[in-house]
N, CA, C and O atoms as a CHARMM CRD file, in Angstrom:
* protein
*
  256
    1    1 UNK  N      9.55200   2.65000  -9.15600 PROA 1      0.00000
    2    1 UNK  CA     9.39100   3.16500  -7.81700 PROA 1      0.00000
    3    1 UNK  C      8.25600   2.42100  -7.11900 PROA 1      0.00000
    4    1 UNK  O      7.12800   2.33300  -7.60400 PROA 1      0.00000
    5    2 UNK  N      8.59200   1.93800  -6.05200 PROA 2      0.00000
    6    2 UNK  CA     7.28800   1.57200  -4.90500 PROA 2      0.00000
    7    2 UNK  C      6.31800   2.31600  -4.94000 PROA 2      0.00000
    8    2 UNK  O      6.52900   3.50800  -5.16200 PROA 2      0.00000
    9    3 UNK  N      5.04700   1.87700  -4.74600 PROA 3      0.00000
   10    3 UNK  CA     3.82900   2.40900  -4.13900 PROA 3      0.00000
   11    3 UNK  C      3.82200   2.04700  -2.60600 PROA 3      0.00000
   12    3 UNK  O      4.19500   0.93100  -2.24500 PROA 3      0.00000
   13    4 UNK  N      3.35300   3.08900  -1.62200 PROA 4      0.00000
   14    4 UNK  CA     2.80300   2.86400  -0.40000 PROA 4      0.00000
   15    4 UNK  C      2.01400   3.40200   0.14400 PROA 4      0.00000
   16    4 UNK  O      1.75900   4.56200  -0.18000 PROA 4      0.00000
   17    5 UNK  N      1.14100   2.60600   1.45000 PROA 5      0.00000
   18    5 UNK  CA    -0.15900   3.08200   1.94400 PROA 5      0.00000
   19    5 UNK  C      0.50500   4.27100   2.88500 PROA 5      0.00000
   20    5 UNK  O      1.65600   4.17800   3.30900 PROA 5      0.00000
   21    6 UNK  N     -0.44800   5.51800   3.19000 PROA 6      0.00000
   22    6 UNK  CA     0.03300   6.35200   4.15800 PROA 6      0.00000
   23    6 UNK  C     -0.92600   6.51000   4.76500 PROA 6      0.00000
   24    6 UNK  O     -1.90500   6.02600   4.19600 PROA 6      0.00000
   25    7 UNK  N     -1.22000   7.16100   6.06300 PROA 7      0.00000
   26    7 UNK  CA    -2.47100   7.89800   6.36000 PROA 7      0.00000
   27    7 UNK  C     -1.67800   9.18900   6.97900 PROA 7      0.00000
   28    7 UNK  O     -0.62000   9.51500   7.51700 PROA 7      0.00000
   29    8 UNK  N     -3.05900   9.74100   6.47800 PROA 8      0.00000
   30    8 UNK  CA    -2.89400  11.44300   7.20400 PROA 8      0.00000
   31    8 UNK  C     -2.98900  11.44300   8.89500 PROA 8      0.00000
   32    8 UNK  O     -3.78500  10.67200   9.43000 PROA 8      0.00000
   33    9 UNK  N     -2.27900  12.19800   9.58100 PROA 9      0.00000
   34    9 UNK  CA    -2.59900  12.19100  10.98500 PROA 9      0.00000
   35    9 UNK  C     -3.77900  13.71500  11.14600 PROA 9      0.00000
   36    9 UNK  O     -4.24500  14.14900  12.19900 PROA 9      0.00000
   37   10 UNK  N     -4.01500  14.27400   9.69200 PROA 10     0.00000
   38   10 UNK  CA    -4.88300  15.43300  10.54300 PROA 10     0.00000
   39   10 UNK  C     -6.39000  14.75800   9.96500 PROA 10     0.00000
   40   10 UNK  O     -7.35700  14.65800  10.72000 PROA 10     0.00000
   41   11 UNK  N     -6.43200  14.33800   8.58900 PROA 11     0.00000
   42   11 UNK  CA    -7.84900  13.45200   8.35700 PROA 11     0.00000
   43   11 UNK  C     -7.84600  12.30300   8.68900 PROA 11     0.00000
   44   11 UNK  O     -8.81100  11.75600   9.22200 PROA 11     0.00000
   45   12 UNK  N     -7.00400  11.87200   8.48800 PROA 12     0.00000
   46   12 UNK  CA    -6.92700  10.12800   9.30200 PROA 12     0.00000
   47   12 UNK  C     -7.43000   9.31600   8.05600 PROA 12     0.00000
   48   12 UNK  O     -7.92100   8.19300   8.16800 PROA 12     0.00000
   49   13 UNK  N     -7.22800  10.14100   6.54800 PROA 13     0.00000
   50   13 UNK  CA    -7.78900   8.79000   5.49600 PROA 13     0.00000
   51   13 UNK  C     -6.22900   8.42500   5.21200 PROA 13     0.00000
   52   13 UNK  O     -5.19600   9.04100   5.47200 PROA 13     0.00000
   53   14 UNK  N     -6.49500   7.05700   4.51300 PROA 14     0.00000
   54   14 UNK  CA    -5.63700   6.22300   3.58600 PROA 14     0.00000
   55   14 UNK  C     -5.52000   6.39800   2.60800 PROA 14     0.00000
   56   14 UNK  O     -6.49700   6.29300   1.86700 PROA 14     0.00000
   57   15 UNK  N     -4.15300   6.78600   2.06200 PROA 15     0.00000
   58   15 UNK  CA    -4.40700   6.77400   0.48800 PROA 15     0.00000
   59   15 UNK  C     -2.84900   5.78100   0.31100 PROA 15     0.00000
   60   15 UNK  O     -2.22000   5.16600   1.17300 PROA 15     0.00000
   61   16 UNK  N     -2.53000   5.98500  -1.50900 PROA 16     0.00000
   62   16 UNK  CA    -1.58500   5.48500  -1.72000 PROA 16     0.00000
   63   16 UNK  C     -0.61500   6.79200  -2.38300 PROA 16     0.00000
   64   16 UNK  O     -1.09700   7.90800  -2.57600 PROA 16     0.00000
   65   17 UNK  N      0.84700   6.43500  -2.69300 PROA 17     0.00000
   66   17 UNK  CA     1.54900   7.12800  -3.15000 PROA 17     0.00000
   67   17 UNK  C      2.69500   6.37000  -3.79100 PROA 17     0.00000
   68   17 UNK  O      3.22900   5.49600  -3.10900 PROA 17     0.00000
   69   18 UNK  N      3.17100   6.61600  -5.11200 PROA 18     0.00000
   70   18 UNK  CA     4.33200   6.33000  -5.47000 PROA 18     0.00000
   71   18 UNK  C      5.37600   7.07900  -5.00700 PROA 18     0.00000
   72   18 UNK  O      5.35800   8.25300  -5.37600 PROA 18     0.00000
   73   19 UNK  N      6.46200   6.67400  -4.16600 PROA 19     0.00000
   74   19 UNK  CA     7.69900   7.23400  -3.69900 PROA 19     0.00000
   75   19 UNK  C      9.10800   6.91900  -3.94600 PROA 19     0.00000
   76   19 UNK  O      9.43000   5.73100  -3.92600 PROA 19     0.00000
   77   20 UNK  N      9.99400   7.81500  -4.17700 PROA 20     0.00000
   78   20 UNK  CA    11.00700   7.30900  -4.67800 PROA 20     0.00000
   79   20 UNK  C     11.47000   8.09300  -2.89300 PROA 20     0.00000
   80   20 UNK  O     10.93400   9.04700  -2.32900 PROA 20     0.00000
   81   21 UNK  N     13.04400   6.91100  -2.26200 PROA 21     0.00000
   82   21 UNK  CA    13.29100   7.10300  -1.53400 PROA 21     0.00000
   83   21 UNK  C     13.68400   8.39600  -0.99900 PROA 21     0.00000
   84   21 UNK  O     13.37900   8.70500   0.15300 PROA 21     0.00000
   85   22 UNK  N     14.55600   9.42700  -2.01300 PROA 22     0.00000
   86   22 UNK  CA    14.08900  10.61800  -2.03200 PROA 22     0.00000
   87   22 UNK  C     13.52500  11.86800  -1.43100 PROA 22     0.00000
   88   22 UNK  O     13.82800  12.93600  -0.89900 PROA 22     0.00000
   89   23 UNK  N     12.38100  11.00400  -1.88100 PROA 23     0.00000
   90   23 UNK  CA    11.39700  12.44200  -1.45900 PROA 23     0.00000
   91   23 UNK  C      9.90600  11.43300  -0.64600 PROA 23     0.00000
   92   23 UNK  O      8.73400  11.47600  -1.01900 PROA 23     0.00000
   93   24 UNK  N     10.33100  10.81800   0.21300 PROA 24     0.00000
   94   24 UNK  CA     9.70000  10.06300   0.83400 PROA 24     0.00000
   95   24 UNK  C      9.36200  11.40500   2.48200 PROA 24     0.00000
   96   24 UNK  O      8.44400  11.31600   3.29800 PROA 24     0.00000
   97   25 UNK  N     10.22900  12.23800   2.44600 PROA 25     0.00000
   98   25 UNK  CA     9.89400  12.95700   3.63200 PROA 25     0.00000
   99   25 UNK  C      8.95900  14.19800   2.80100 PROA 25     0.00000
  100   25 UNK  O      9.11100  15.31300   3.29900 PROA 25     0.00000
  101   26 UNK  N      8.10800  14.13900   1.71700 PROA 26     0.00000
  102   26 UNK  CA     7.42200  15.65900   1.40600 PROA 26     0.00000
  103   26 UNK  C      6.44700  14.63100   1.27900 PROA 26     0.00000
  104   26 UNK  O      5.86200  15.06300   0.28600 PROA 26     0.00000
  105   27 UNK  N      5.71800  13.33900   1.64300 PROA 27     0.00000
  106   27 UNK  CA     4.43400  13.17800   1.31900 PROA 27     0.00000
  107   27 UNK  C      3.11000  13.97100   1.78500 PROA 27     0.00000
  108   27 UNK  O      2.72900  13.94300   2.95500 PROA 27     0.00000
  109   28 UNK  N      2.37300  14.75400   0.66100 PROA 28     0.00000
  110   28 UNK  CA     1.41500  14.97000   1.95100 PROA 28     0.00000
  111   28 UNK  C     -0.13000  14.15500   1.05900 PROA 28     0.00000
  112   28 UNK  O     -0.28500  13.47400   0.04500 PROA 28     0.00000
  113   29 UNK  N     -0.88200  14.62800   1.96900 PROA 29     0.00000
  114   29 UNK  CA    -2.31500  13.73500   2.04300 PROA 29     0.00000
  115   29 UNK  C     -3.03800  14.56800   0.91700 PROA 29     0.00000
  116   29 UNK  O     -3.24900  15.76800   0.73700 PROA 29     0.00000
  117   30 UNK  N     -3.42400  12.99000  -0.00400 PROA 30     0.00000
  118   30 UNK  CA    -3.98600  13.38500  -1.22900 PROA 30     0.00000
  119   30 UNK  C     -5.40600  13.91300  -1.50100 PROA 30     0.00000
  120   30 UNK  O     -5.95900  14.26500  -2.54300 PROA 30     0.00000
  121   31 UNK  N     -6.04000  13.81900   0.49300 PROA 31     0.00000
  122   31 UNK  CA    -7.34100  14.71300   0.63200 PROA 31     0.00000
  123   31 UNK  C     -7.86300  15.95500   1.04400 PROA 31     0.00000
  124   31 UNK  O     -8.82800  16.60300   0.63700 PROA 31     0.00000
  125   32 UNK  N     -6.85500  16.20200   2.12500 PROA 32     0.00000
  126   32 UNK  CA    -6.56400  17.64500   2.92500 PROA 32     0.00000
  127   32 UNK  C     -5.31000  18.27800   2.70800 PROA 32     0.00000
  128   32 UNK  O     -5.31100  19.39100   3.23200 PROA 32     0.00000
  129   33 UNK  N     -4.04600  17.95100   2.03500 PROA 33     0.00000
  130   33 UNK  CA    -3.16300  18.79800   1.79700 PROA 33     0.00000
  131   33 UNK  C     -1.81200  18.92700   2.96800 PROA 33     0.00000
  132   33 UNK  O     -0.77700  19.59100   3.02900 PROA 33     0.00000
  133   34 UNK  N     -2.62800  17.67700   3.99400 PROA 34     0.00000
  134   34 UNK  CA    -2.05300  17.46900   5.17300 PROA 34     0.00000
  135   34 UNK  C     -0.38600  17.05100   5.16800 PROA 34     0.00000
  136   34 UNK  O     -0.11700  16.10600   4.42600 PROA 34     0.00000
  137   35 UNK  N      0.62000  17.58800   5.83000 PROA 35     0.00000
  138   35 UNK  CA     1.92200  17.45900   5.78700 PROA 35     0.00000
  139   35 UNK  C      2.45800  16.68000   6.85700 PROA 35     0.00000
  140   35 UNK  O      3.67800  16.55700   6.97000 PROA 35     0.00000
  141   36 UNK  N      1.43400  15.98800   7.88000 PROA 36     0.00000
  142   36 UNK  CA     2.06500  15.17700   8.79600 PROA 36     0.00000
  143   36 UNK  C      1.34600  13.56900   8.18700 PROA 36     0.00000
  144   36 UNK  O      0.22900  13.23800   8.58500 PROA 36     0.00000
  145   37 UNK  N      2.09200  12.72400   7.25900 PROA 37     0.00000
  146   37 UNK  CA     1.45500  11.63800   7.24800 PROA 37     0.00000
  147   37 UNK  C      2.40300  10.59900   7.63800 PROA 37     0.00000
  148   37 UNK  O      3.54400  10.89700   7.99000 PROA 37     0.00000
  149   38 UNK  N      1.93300   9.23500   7.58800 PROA 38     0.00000
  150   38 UNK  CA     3.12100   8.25000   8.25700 PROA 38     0.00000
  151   38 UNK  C      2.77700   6.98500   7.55900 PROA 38     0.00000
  152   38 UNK  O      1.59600   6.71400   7.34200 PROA 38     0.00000
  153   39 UNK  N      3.64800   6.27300   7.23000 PROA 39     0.00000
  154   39 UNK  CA     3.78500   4.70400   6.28200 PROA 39     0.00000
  155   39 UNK  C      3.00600   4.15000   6.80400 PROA 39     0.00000
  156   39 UNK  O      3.10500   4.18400   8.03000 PROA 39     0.00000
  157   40 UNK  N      1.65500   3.23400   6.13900 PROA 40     0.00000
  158   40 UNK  CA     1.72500   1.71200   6.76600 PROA 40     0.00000
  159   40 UNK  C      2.57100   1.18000   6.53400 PROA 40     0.00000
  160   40 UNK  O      3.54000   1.48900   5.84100 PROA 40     0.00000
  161   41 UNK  N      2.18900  -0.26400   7.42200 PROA 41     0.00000
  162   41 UNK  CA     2.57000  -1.63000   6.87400 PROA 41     0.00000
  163   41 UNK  C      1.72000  -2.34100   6.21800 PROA 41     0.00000
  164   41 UNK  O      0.53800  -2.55100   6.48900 PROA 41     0.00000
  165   42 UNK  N      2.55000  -2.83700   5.05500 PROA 42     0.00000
  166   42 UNK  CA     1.45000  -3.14500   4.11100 PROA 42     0.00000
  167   42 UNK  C      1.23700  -4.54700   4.27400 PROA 42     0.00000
  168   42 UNK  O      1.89100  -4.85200   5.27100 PROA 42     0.00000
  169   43 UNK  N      0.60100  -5.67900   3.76700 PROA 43     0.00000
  170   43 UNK  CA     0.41100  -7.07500   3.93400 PROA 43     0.00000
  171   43 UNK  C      1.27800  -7.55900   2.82300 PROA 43     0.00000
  172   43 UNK  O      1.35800  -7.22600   1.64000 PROA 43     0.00000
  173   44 UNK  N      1.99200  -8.56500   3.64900 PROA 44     0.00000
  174   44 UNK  CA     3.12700  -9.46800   2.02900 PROA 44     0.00000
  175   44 UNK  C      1.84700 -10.08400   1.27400 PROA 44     0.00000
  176   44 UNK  O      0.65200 -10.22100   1.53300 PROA 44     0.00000
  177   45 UNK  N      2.53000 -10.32400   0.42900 PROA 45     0.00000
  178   45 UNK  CA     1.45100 -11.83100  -0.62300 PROA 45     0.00000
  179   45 UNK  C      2.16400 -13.32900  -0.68200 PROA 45     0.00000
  180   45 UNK  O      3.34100 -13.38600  -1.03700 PROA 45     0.00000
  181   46 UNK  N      1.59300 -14.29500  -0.40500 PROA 46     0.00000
  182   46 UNK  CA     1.88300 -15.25100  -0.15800 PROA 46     0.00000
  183   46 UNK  C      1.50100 -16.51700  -0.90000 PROA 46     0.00000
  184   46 UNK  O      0.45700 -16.90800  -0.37900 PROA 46     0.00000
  185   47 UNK  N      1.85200 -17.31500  -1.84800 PROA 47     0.00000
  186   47 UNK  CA     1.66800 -18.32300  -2.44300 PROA 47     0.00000
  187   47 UNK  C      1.66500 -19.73000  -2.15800 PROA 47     0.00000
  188   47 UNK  O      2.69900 -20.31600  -1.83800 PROA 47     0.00000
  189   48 UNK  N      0.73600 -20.20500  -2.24100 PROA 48     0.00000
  190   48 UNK  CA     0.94700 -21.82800  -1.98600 PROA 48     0.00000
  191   48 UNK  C      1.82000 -22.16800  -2.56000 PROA 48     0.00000
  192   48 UNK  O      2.29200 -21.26600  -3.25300 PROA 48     0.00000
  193   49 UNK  N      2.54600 -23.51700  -2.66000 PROA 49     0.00000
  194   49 UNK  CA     3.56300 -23.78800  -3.19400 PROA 49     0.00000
  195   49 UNK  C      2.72500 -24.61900  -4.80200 PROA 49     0.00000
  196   49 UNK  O      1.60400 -25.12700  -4.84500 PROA 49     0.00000
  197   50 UNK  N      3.66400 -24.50700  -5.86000 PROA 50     0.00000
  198   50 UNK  CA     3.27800 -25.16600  -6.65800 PROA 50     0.00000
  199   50 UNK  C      2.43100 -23.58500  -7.46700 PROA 50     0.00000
  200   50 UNK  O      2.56700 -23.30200  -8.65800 PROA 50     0.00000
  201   51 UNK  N      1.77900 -22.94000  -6.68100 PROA 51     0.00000
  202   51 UNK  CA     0.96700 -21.80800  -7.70000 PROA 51     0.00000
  203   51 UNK  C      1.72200 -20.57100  -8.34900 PROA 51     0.00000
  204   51 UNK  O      1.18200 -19.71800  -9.05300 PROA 51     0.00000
  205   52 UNK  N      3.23300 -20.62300  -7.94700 PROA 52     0.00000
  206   52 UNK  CA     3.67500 -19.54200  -8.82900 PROA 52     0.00000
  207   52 UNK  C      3.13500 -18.94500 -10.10600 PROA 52     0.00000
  208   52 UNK  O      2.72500 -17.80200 -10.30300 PROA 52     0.00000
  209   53 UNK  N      3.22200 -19.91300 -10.88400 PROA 53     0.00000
  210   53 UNK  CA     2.70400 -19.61800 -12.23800 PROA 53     0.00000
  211   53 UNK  C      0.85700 -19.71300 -12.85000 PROA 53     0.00000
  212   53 UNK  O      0.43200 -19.57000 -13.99600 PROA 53     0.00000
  213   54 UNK  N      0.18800 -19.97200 -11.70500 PROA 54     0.00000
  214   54 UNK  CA    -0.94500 -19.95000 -11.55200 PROA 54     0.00000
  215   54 UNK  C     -1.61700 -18.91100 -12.34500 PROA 54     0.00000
  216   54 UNK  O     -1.24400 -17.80900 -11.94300 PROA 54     0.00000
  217   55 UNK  N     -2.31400 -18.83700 -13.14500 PROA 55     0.00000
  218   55 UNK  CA    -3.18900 -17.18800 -13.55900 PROA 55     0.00000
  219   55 UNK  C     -3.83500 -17.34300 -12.95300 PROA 55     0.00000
  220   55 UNK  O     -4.21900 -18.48700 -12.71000 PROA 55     0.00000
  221   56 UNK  N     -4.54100 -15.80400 -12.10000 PROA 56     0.00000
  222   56 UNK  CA    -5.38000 -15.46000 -11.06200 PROA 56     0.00000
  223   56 UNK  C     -4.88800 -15.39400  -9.93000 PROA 56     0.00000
  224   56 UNK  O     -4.94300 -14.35400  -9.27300 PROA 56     0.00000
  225   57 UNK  N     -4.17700 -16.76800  -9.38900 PROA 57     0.00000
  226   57 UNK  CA    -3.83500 -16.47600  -8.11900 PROA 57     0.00000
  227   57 UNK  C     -4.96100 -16.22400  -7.06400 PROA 57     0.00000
  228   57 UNK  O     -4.63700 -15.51700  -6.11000 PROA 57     0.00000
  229   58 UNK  N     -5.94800 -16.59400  -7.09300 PROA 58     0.00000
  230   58 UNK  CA    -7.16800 -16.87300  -6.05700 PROA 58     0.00000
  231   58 UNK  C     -6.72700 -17.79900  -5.38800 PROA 58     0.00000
  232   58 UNK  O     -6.37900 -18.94300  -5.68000 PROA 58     0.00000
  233   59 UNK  N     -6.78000 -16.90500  -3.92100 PROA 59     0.00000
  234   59 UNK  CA    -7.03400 -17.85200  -2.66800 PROA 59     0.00000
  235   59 UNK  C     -8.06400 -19.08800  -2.42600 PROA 59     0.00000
  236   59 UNK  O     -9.24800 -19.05700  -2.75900 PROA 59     0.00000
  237   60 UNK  N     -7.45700 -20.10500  -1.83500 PROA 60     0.00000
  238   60 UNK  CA    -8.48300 -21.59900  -1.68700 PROA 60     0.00000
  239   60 UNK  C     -9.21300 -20.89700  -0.83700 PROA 60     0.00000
  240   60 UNK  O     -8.85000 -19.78100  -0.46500 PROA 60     0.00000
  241   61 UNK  N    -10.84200 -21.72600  -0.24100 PROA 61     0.00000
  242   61 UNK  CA   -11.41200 -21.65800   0.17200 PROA 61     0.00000
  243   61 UNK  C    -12.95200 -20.97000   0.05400 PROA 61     0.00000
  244   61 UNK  O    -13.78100 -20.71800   0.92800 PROA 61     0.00000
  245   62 UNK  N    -12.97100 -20.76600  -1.50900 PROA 62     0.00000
  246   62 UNK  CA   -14.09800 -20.16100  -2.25200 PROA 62     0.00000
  247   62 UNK  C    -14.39500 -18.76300  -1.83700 PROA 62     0.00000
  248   62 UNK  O    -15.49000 -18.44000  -1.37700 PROA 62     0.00000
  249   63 UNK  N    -13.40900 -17.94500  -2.00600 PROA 63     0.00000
  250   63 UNK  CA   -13.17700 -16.59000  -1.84500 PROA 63     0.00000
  251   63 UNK  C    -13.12200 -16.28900  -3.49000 PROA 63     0.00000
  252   63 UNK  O    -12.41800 -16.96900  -4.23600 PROA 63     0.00000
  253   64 UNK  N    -13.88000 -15.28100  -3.91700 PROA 64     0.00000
  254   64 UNK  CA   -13.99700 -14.65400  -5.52900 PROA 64     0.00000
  255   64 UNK  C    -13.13900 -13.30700  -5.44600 PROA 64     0.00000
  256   64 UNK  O    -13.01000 -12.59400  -6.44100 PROA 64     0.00000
């Protein structure tokens, strides 16, 4: 099953959740108990070419 980011619309934090498509309409907020939350969008991941098989997978540009 996917993980995804949600936020609460009554605390307004971020959390994550594993969802199966399902039961994607009972998420509620894993800080207040809140029943109105809504999906991000999450960021793809993106590979240079050639680094598929790379271990680590660190971005160029001397980012740790």
């Amino acid at each position: 099953m996917p993980i995804y980011e949600y936020q609460c619309e009554q605390c307004r934090k971020i959390f994550e959740a594993i969802v199966s498509l399902r039961s994607e309409a009972d998420i509620l907020c894993k800080y207040c108990g809140g029943k109105e939350t809504k999906k991000l969008i999450s960021a793809g991941v993106s590979l240079a070419p050639g680094t598929e098989k790379s271990p680590g997978c660190r971005p160029r540009g001397g980012f740790s």
